[in-house]
C-alpha positions as CSV (number, residue, x, y, z in Angstrom):
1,X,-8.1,-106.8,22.7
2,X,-7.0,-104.0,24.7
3,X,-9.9,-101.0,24.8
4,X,-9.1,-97.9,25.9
5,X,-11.6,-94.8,26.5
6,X,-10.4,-91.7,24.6
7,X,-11.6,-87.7,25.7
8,X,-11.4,-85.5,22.5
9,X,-12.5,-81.5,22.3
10,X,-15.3,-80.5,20.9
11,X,-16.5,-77.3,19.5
12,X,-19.5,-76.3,18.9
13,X,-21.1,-73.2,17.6
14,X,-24.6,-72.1,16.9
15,X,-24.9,-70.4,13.2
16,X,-27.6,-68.4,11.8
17,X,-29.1,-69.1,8.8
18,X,-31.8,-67.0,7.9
19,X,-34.7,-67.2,11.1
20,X,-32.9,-70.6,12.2
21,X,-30.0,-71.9,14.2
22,X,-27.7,-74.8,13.3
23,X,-24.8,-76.0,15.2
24,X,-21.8,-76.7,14.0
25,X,-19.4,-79.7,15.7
26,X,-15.8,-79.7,15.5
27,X,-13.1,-82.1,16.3
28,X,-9.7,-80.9,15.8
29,X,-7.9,-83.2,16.8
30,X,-9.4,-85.4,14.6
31,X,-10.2,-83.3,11.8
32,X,-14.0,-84.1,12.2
33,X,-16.8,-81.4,11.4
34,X,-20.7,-81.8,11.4
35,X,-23.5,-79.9,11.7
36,X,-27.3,-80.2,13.1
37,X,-30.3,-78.4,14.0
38,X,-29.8,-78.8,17.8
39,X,-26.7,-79.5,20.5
40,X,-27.9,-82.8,21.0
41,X,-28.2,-83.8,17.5
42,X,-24.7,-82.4,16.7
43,X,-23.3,-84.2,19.7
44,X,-24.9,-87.3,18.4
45,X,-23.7,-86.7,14.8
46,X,-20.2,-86.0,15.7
47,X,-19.6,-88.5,18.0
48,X,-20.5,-90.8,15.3
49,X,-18.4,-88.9,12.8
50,X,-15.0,-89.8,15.6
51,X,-16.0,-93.5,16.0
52,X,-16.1,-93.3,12.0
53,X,-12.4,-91.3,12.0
54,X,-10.8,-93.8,14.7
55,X,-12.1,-97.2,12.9
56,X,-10.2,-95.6,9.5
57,X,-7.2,-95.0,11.1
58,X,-6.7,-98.4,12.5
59,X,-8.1,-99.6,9.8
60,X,-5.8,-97.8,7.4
61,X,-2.5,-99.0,10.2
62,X,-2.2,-95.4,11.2
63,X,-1.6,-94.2,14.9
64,X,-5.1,-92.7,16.9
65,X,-4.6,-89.2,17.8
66,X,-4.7,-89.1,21.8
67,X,-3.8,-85.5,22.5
68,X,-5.6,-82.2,22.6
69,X,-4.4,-80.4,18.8
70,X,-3.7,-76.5,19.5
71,X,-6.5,-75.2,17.4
């Protein structure tokens, strides 16, 4: 099986709600949002969120986004 390593954007932006800060993750490309109570944890949470998006689409026989979307 061929592997091949895959760079996607992400996004993320700190929100206030009420006296805290969340983070919310995005991967266009993808279509993959998340949110968590620090970079880190949204970094973790997301990433999981892609390998969770990639493993559906070959699961499903559709092609793996590789390019940047314009968004």
């Amino acid at each position: 099986m061929q592997k091949q390593v895959l760079n996607y954007r992400i996004i993320i932006e700190p929100e206030k709600m009420g006296r805290r800060t969340v983070y919310n993750a995005a991967c266009p490309t993808l279509g993959v949002f998340d949110y968590g109570d620090s970079i880190d944890e949204v970094l973790k949470s997301i990433k999981d969120g892609i390998e969770l998006a990639i493993e559906c689409l070959r699961d499903e026989g559709q092609e793996v986004p590789v390019r940047f979307s314009n968004w």
